[in-house]
C-alpha positions as CSV (number, residue, x, y, z in Angstrom):
1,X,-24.1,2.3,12.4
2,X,-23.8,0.2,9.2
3,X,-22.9,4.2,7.1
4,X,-19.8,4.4,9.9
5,X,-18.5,0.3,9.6
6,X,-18.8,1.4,5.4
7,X,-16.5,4.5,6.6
8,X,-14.0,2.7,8.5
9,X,-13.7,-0.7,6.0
10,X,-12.9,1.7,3.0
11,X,-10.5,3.8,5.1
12,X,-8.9,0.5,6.6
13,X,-8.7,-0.9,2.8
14,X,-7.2,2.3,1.3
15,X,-4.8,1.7,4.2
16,X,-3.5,-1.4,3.0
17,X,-3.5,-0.8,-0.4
18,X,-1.2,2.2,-0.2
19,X,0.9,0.4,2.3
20,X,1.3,-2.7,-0.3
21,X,1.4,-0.5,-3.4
22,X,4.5,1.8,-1.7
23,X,6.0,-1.8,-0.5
24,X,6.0,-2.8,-4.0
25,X,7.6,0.1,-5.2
26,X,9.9,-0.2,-2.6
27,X,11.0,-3.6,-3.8
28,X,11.3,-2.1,-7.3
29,X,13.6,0.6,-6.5
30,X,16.0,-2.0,-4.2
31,X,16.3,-4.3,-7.4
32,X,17.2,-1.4,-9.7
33,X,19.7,0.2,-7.6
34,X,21.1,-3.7,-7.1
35,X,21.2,-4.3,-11.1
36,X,22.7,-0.5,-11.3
37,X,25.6,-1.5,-8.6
């Protein structure tokens, strides 16, 4: 029981850290292409 919560938490957290890290980059990308325009 407490091996599978382990499994799912560090799943779940990679999860949001990919989702923030591509929203960041995101971000990045929109403020270059406005400073290139």
């Amino acid at each position: 029981m407490g091996f599978e919560l382990m499994k799912y938490m560090t799943m779940f957290r990679a999860c949001i850290v990919r989702e923030e890290f591509f929203y960041y980059r995101g971000n990045n990308i929109l403020k270059q292409d406005l400073e290139f325009l």
